[in-house]
N, C-alpha and C positions, 0 to 999 in steps of 0.2 A: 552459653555461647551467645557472643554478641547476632543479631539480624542483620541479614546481607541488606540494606538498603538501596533501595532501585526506584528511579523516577520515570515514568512512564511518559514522553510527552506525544502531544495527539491521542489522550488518554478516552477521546470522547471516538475517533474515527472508525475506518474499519477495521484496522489491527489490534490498534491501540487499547479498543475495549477488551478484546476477544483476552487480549497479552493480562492485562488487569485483571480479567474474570481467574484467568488460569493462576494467575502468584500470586494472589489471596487463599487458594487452596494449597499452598508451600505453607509449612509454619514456621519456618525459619528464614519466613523474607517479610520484610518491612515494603509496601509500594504505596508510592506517592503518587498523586495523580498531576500531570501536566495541562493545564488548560485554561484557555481564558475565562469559563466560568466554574472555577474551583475557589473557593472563599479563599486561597489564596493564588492569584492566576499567573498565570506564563503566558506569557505574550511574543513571540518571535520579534516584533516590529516594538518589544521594549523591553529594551536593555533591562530597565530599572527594573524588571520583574525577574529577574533571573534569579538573582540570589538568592532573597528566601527563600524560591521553592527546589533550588540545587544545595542548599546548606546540608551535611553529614553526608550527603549522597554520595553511596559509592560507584555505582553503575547507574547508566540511564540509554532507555530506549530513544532513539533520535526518530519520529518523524516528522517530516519538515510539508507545512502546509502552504499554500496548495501543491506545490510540487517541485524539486531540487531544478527542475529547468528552469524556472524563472529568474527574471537574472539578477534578483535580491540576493538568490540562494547560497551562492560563491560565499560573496563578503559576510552573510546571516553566521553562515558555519561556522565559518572561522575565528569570525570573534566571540561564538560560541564554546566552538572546542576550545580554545585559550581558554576563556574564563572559565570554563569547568574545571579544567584541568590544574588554573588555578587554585581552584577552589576544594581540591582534592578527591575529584572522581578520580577513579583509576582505569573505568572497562566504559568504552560504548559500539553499542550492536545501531547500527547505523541502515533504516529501509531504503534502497537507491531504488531508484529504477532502470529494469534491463532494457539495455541499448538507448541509453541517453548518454551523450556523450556530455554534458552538463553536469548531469548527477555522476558519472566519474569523476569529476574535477572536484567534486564535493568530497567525495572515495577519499581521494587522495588527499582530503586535506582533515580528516578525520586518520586515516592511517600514519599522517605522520605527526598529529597531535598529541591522540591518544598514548597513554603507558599500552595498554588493552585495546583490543577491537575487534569487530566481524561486522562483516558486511554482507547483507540479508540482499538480494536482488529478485526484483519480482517486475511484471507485467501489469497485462489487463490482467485484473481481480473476475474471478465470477460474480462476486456482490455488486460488480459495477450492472447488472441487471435487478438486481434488488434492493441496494441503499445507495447506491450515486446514479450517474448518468442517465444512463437508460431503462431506469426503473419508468419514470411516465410515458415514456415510447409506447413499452408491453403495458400498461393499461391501457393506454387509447388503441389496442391492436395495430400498428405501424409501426414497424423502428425504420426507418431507413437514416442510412450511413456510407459515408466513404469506405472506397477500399475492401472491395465487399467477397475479394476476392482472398487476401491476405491470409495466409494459416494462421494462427495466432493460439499458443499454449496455456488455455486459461489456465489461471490457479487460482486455487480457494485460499479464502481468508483462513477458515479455522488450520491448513495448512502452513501458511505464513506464521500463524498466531504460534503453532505450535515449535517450529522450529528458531523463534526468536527467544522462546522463553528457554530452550534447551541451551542458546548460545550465552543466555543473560546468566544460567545457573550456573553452568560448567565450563572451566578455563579450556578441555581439551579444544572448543572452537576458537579459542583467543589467533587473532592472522588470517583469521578464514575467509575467502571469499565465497559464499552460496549463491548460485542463479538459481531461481525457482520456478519451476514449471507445473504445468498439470502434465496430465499421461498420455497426452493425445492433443492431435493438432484440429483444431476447427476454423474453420471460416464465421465471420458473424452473422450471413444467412443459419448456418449448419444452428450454431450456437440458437437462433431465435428457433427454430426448426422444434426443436428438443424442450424448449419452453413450453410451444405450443401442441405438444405432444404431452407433458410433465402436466399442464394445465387442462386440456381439453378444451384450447379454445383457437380460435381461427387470428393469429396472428401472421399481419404481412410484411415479408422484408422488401424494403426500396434500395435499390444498389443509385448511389448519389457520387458524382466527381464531386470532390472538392471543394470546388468553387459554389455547386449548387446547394452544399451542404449551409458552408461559410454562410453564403446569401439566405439560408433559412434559419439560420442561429440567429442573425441582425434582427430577421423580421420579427422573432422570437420577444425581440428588446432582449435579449440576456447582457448581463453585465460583461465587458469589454475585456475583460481578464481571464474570464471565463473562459470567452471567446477563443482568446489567443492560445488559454492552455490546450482545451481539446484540438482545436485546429493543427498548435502544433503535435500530439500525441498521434493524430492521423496523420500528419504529412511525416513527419521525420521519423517514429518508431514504427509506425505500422507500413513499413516497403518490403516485407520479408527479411529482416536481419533478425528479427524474433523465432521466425519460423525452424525453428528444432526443441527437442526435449533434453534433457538433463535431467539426472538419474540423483539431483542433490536433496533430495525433500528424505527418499529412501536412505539416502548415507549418512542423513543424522537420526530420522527418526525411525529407521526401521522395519518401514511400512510403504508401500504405493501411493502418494497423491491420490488425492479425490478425484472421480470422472464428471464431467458437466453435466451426463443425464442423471448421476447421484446428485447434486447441487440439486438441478432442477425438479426433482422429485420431491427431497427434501422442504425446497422451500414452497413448491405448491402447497404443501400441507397443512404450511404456517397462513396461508389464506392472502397473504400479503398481493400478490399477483390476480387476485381476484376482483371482480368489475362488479 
């Protein structure tokens, strides 16, 4: 029997790897890696790298860097999804993000490209305290952040990981929309709370507006895109329209979502949050 071939792109991120670790242990799936440093790379921002690394592919995981809000994102898609579908993909499982009204518009332009599709919707990640953002916060012991009142549903990556690779295997999700949540709602004090419980160390949270925030990223020098993505992540998805759970992680996979003091337990282990 021929291998389902699948192209993973954002093959290096936080889903993207987890999604590659898991369909390597399939034997009957072919996966290709998506990425600008893969001896043959993919590039978002070119064109000319698409082909070879979509050639035979039948399905491909979409995620789109740095983030469906930016306003590349639109026009990136869609002459993406055309040219796959060109090129004869037939399935893509698409990560949007919940409550970006942006990354819908991406939804939708992936829904009415694709033959196939699902769409995977997620939030804040728990990893965004251990391999993005606010991983050097928690070592210097201070995060302070916007919004610091917000509930917010973390979810795990291995979560995420796992319910893309069920949609990437099996047709019964082909139409599907998923929101993905964790099991419980935290605030980002609560959320460092449990870090420094998980660690045993004296981490402090700073509740910051906005604008004070903003003004300390600048001083930071962080690059200006950077910038703009967090900023708008805080201003526009975190007002409480995130704030509820969703019982979709259990209706594919069977099981309960991970809780943030399991994460934070977990990853103390790994020593990574260690000074």
């Amino acid at each position: 029997m021929d291998k389902k071939k699948i192209l993973v792109l954002g093959a290096n991120g936080k889903t993207g790897h987890r999604v590659v670790e898991r369909l390597r242990k399939v034997t009957d799936v072919e996966v290709r890696l998506g990425s600008r440093t893969e001896k043959i790379p993919f590039d978002w921002e070119n064109p000319q790298s698409w082909l070879a690394v979509i050639k035979d592919i039948d399905t491909v995981y979409i995620t789109f860097q740095p983030d469906l809000a930016v306003p590349s994102a639109e026009d990136t898609i869609r002459r993406f999804t055309k040219f796959a579908v060109q090129n004869g993909v037939q399935k893509m499982i698409l990560l949007s993000g919940r409550g970006e009204k942006e990354a819908q518009i991406c939804e939708e332009i992936v829904k009415a490209t694709a033959k196939h599709w699902t769409i995977v919707r997620a939030s804040w990640f728990n990893q965004n305290f251990s391999e993005s953002f606010f991983l050097e916060p928690v070592l210097s012991g201070i995060v302070a952040l916007p919004r610091a009142e917000t509930l917010e549903p973390f979810t795990d990556a291995d979560d995420i990981a796992d319910v893309v690779v069920e949609s990437l295997l099996h047709d019964t999700h082909n139409g599907q929309t998923y929101e993905l949540t964790g099991p419980q709602l935290l605030t980002f004090k609560q959320a460092v709370v449990e870090i420094a419980k998980a660690t045993n160390r004296d981490i402090t949270f700073q509740a910051l507006t906005l604008e004070q925030y903003n003004q300390m990223l600048q001083e930071y020098q962080l690059p200006e895109d950077y910038i703009w993505l967090v900023n708008y992540l805080f201003e526009q998805v975190l007002d409480g329209r995130n704030s509820n759970i969703t019982n979709d992680i259990e209706k594919v996979l069977g099981r309960k979502p991970k809780y943030f003091t399991t994460y934070a337990l977990e990853i103390a282990k790994t020593g990574i949050w260690n000074i």
